[in-house]
Structure formats: structure tokens, C-alpha cells
N, C-alpha and C positions, 0 to 999 in steps of 0.2 A: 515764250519769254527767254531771254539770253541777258547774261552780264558780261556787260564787254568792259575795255577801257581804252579811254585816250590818254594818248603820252603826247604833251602839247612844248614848242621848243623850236627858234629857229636852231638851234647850237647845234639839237641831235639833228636833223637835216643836213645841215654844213657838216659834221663830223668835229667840231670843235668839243663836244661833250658824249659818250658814249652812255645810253640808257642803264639803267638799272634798275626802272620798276617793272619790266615785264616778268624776270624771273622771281622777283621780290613777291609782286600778285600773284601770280601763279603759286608757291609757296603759302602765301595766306591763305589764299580760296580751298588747297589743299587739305591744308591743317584741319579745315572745318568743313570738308564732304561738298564743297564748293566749285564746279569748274568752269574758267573759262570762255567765252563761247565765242569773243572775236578783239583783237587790236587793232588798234590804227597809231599811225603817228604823226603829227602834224605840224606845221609851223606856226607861227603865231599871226595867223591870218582870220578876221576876225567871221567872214562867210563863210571860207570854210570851217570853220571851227560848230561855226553855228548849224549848219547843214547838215555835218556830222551827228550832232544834239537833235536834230530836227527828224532825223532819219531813224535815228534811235528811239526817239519817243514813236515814230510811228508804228515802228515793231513791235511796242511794247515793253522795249527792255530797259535793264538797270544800265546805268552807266556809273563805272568811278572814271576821274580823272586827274591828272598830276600836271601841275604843271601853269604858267601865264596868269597866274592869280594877284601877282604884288601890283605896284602902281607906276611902273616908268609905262614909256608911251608903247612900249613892243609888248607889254604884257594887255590881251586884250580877252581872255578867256571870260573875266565875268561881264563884261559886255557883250559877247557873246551867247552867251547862256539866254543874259537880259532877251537880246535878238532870237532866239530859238522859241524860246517862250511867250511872245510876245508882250513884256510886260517893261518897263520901266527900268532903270538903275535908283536906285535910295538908300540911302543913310542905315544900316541896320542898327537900331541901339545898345543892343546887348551886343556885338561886334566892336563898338564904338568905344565901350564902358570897358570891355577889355586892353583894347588899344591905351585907353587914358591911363589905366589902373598901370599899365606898364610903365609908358613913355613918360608920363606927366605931361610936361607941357611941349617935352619933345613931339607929342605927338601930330604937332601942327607943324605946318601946314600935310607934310606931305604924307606923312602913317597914317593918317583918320581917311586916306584916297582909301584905304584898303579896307574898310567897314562897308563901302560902298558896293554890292551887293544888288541884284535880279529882286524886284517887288516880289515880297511873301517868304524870301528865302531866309532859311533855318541855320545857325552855327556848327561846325563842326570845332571840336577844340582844339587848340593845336598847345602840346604840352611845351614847348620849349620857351617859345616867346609872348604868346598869349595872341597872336593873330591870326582870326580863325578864318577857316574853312569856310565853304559854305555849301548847303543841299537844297535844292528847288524840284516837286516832283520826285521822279526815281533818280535822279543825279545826283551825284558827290563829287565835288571841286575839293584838290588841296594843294599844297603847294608842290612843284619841281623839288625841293629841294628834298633826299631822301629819310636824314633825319626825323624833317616835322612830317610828311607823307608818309611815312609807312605807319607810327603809331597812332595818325589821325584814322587813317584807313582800317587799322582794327577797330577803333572805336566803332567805326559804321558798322562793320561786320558783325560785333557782337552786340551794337545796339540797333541799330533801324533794320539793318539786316539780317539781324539773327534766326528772323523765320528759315532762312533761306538751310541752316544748317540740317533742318530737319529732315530736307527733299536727301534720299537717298541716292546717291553720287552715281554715274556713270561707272561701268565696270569695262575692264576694255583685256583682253584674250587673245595671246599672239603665238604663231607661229612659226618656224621657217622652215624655206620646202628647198631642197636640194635637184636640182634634175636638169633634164634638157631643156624644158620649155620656160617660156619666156612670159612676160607679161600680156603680150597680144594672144598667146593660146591660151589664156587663162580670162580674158575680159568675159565670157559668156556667162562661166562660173561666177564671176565675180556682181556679174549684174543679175544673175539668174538670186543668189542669197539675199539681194537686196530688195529683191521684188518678194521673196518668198518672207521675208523678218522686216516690215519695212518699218523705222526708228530707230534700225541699227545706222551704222556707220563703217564704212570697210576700209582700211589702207592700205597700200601696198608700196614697201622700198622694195627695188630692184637693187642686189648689187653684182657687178662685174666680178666680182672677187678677189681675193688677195691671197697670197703668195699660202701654203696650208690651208685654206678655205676658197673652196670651189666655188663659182656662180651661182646666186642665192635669190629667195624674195622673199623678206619679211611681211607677213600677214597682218594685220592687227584687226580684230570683230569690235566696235564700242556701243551700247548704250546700257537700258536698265539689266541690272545682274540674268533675269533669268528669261529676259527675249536673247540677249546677248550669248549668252551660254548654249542656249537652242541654235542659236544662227554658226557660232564656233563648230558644236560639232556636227552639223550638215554642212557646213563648206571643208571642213576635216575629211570626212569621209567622203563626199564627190570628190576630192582634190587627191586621194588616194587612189577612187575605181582609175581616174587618167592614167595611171598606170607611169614608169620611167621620172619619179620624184619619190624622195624618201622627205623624212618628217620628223622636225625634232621640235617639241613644243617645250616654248618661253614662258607663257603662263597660260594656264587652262582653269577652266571651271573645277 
């Protein structure tokens, strides 16, 4: 199981709007021993949107998403959802009761589109203007805009989500190695640690280097603290017998 997110928008595709919930998520998931596990970003198409949904539940995982929730015709995310799920769009009442309690009677015709909602799906609150969210399954829909998204999006985390805090976070331990050799001398090592620790995760930046700082490759070992700490220091020390690279470590066990 992975929790990913969709960031849903023709704007950010065209470049007419620049994202902002990828660092924002990442930052919350943080806070709370929570990581990451894959992005997408999409336009407001309502197949892909849903295949997206559809692929994710197949894997298992949690999904948040931001983004194509209001009621013009480009916004088509909780039809979407509907289509992923295979169930219906309807009327959610308690979604609807909020709409009203805002709007009054502004809420007709076109605010009460937005109560409309995937059959079975559940409220998330949205503190600003009272038009909520909605979650179906492991899914959590909120809106693009980052105001009402981001503190909808705690609300999950520390409510439907909050088991999630207790899984003990990935631990990640890096290196950099100074020398002759390059990235292709080093793939054997690099697969050889992975086959030896396997639910680790290995990175490797290569850089050319810059002007006081010689040609480099950054390491990084990622998963549970004490496979991960195991797998650092044997790729440490084989990466030392190769002999013609020195070693200055970033962070270590």
C-alpha cells in the first residue's frame, strides 16, 4: 500500500497556474511520519482521471486529491470518481445542508451542483465556505484551490487517516563519494546491495562538478530504519574496498 496524490487542472498543464500542493503534501505527510509514494498530474479529463482512480484502487492504495471538484462543465473529478467506482452521482444531504446553511437560497440553481457526489460518498469539511470535500473508499477529493485544500487535507490525516501516523516512517542515509569512477563502475555494487537488503531503495545523483568541488555521486540507502542502516553500511564499506574514492557521509545511521 502507497499514498499517492492527484493534482487535477487543465491550467497546471498549460502553465497558466503553477502547482502548489505537491510541496504542501509532502510537508504534511512529513509532519506526521507519513511518506509519499507517487504523483501524477492531470488535466481535467474525466477517463483519465478515472483510470488514474481505477489503477490506484487496484494497488490498494490511498489516494488524496486536489483539484476539478466545483460545478462549471471543465470540472469533472467527482464524475470521475463516480466512473472509477462504478456507482452513480446523487445528491449528498449533509453536503447539501451545508451548501444551504451558507448560501440560502443563493444556493440554487448552480452551488447545490456541488453536493453532488459518487453514491455512498462521505464529507470532508471544508472550513472556509462550508462546500465540502468528498471521500469514497481510500479516496479523498478537495478542492484546487490551496486555502480550502490544504486544511481539508489535515482534517483526513488526522482523522480517517490518522492510523497511518503510527507506521514508523522510512529512514533514508546518504552519502558522497569522491573518485575516478563513475556511475557505470559502480551499477554492480549498486544492484549487488539490492538483491542483498531487498525493501531497500538506492539513489544515485551523479554530478559533474563545480568549480571547488570535484566530480561527485551522491548515495542515498531508503527504507525501514534498521534494514536501511544494515544495507548503508555494506554498500559503505564495498564502495571503499574499490579503492580511488574517498567518502564523506551526509547522514548515517
Amino acid at each position: 500500500m502507497a499514498l499517492g496524490l492527484l493534482v487535477i487542472g487543465d491550467e497546471l498543464l498549460s502553465g497558466k497556474r503553477s502547482d502548489r500542493h505537491l510541496p504542501k503534501v509532502i510537508e504534511l505527510l512529513a509532519a506526521r511520519g507519513i511518506a509519499l509514494g507517487w504523483a501524477h498530474f492531470l488535466g481535467d479529463d474525466e477517463a483519465q482521471i478515472a483510470e488514474a482512480i481505477r489503477a490506484a484502487r487496484g494497488r490498494g492504495d490511498i489516494v488524496l486529491s486536489c483539484g476539478g471538484i466545483g460545478a462549471t462543465p471543465d470540472d469533472r473529478t467527482r464524475q470521475a470518481a463516480a466512473l472509477a467506482f462504478e456507482v452513480p452521482i446523487e445528491t449528498q444531504p449533509e453536503a447539501l445542508a451545508l451548501i444551504e446553511a451558507e448560501y440560502g437560497a443563493k444556493a440554487y440553481p448552480n452551488r447545490a451542483l456541488m453536493a453532488q457526489f459518487p453514491k455512498g460518498a462521505s464529507i470532508i469539511p471544508n472550513p472556509v465556505n462550508r462546500v465540502a470535500g468528498f471521500s469514497i473508499g481510500d479516496c479523498y477529493f478537495v478542492p484546487g484551490f490551496p486555502e480550502m485544500a490544504w486544511p481539508m487535507l489535515e482534517w483526513v490525516l488526522d482523522g480517517p487517516l490518522k492510523a497511518l501516523h503510527d507506521a514508523a516512517p522510512p529512514q533514508e542515509f546518504r552519502l558522497r563519494a569522491t573518485g575516478t569512477r563513475g556511475e557505470g563502475d559502480l551499477l554492480d555494487l549498486m544492484e549487488a546491495t539490492l538483491a542483498r537488503f531487498p525493501g531497500t531503495k538506492l539513489s544515485s545523483l551523479p554530478s559533474r562538478g563545480l568549480p571547488g568541488r570535484p566530480r561527485h555521486i551522491e548515495f542515498g540507502i531508503k527504507g525501514q530504519a534498521e534494514l536501511a542502516a544494515l544495507a548503508f553500511v555494506w554498500f559503505r564499506a564495498r564502495l571503499l574496498e574499490r579503492g580511488d574514492v574517498e567518502i564523506e557521509d551526509l547522514q548515517v545511521p
